[in-house]
Structures are given as C-alpha cells and as structure tokens.
Backbone as a ProteinNet text record, in pm:
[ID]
protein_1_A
[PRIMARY]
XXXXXXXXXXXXXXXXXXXXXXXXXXXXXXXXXXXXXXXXXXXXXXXXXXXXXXXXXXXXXXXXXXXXXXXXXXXXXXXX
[TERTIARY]
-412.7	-326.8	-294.1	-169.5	-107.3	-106.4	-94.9	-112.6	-19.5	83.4	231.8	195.8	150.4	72.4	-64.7	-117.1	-233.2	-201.8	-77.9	-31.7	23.9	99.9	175.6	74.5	-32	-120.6	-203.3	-230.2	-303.2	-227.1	-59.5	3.5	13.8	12.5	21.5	-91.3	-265.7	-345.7	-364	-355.5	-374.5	-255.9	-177.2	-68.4	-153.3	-240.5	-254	-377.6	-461.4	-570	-534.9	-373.1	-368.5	-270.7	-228.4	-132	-2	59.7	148.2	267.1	387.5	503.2	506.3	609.8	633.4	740.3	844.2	928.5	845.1	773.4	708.6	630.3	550.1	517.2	595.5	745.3	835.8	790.7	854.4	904.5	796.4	639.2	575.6	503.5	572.4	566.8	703.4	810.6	931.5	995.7	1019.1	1054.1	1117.9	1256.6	1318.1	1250.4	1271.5	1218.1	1254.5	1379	1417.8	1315.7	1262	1105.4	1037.8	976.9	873.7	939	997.7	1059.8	1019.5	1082.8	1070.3	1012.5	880	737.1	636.8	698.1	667.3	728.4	801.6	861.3	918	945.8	975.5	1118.5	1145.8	1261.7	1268.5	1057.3	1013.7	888.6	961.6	847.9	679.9	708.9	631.7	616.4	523.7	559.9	516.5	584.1	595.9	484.2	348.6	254.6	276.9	449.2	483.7	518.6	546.9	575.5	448.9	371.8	250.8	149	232.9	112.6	169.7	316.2	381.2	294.9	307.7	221.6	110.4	-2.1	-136.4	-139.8	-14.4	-14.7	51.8	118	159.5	76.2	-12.1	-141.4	-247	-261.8	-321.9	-478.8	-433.4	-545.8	-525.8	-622.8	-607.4	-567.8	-548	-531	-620.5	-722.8	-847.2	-923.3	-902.4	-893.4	-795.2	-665.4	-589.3	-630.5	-656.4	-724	-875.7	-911.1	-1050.5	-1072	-1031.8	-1053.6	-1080.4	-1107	-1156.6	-1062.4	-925.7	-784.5	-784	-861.9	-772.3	-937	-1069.5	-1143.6	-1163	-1000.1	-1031.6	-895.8	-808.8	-718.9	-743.6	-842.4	-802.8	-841.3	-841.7	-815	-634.7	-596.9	-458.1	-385.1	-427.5	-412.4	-398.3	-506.8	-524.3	-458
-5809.1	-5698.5	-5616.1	-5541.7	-5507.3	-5354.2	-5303.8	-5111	-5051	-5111.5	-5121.1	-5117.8	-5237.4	-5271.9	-5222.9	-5161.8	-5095	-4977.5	-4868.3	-4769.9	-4800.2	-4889.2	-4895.6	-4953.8	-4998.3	-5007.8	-4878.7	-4861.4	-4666	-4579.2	-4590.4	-4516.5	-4552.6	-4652.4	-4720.8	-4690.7	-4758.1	-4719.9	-4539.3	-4416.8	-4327.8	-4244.9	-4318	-4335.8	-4351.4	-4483	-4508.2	-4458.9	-4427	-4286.8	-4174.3	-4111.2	-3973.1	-4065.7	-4138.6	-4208.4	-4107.2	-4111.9	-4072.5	-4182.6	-4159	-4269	-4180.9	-4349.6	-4295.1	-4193.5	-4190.7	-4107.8	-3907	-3954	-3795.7	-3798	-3904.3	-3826.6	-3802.1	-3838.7	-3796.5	-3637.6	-3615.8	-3489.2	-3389.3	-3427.6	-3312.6	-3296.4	-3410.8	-3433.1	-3369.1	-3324.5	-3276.5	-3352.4	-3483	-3557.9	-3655.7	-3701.3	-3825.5	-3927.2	-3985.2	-4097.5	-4239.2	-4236.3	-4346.7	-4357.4	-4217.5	-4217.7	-4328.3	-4210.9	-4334.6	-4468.4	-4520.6	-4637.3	-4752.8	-4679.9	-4727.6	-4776.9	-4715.8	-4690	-4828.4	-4816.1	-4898.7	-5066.9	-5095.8	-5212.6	-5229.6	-5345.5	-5376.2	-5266.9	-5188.7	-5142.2	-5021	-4999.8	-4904.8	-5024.2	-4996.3	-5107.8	-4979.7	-4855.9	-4759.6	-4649.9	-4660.5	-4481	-4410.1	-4288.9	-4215.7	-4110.2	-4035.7	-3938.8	-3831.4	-3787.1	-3673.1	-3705.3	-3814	-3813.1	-3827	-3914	-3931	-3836	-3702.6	-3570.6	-3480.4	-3530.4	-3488.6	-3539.7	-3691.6	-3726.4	-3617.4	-3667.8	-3611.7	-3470.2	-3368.8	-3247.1	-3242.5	-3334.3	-3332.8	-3404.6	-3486.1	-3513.9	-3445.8	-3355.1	-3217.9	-3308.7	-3403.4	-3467.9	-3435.5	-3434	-3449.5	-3563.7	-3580.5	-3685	-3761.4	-3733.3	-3750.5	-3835.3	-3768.8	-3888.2	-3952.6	-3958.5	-4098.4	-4188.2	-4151.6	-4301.8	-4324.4	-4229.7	-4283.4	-4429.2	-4482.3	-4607.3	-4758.1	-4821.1	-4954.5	-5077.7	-5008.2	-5085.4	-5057.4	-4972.1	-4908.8	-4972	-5017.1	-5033.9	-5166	-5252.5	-5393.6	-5370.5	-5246.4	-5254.6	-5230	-5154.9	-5107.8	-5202.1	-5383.9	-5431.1	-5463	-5453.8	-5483	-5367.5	-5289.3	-5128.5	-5143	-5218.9	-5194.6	-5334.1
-4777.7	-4816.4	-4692.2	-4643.4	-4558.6	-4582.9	-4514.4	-4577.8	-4645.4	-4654	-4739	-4854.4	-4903.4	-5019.3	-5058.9	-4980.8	-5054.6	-5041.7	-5048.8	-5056.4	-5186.5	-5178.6	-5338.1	-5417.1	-5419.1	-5502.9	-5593.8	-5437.2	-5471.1	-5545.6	-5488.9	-5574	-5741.1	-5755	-5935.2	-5986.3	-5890.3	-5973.8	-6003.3	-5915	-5970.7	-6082.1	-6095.3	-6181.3	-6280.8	-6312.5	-6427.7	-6431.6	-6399.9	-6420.8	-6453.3	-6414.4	-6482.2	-6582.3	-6678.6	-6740.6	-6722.9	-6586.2	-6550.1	-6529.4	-6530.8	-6513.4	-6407	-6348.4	-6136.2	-6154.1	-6244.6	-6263.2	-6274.5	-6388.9	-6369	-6226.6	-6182.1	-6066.2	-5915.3	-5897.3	-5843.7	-5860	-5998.1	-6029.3	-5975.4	-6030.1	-5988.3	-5858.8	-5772	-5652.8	-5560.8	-5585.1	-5569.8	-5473.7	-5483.4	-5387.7	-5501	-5470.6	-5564.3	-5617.8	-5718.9	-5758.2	-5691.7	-5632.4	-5558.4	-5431.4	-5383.4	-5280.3	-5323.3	-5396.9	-5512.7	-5489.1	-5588.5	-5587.9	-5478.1	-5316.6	-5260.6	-5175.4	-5203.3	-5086.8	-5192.4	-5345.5	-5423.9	-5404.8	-5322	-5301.6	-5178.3	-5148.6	-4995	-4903.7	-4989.3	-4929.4	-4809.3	-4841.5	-4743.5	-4636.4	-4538.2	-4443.3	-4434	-4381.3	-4322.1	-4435.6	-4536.2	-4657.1	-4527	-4543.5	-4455.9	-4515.1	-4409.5	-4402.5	-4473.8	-4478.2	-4540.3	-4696.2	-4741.6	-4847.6	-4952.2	-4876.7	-4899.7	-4922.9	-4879.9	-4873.4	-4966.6	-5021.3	-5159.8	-5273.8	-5253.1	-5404.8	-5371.9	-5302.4	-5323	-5341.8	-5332.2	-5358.9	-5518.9	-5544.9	-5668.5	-5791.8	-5719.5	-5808.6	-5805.5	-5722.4	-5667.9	-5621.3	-5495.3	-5445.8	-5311	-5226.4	-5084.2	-5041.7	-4915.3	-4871.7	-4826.8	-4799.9	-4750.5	-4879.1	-5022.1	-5177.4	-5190.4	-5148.4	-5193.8	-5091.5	-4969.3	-4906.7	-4881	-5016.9	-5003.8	-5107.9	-5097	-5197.7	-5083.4	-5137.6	-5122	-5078.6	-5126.6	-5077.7	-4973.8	-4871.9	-4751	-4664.8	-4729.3	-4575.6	-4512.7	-4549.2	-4443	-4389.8	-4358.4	-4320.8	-4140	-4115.5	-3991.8	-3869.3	-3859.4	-3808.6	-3774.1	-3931.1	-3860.4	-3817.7	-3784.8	-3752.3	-3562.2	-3532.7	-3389.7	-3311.4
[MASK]
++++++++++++++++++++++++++++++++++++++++++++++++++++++++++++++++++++++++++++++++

C-alpha cells in the first residue's frame, strides 16, 4: 500500500466509525466534496497536509490520530 492509499483508506474507515457519508464529511470539514472525492481516487497523486488538517478538524481529530493507525507504519520506507 502506497500513502495515497492508506490516506484514502483512513479517510473511509473513520467515515465508517462515525457512520458519516463523504459528502457530510466535506461539509463539516468546509472544503468541497469533489476534495474529498479526489484524495479518495487516483485523481489526487499527493492529499495535500492542509486538506487533511480540514478533515481531522472536521472530525474534530488531530492529526497526530488520523495517522495514528496501522495503515501508515510500513510506509516510511517508501518515504525515504
């Protein structure tokens, strides 16, 4: 898995822990849903830090908890 993909993973699973649709969490993230959308599928190579710090403020998580998960600790070989 590539960090692309374990971003859009993270993003679905805490989706489906608060049983939120990506559409509402756009909204209470204040950033378009076509964002979303696209950080969700190949049309974003890089989700970008800032948008990323929308969700977690709009799921009212740090950032420091959306990448605390288990998707993110075999990534940082392909990092370097």
């Amino acid at each position: 898995m590539n960090i692309k993909e374990a971003v859009a993973k993270r993003i679905l699973d805490l989706c489906a822990e608060r049983n939120i649709a990506v559409n509402a969490l756009a909204t209470v993230s204040g950033i378009p849903p076509s964002t979303v959308y696209s950080m969700l599928n190949e049309k974003s190579k890089n989700p970008g830090v800032v948008s990323i710090k929308k969700i977690c403020d709009g799921l009212e998580i740090s950032i420091r908890d959306f990448f605390d998960s288990e998707l993110f600790d075999d990534l940082e070989q392909e990092i370097q």
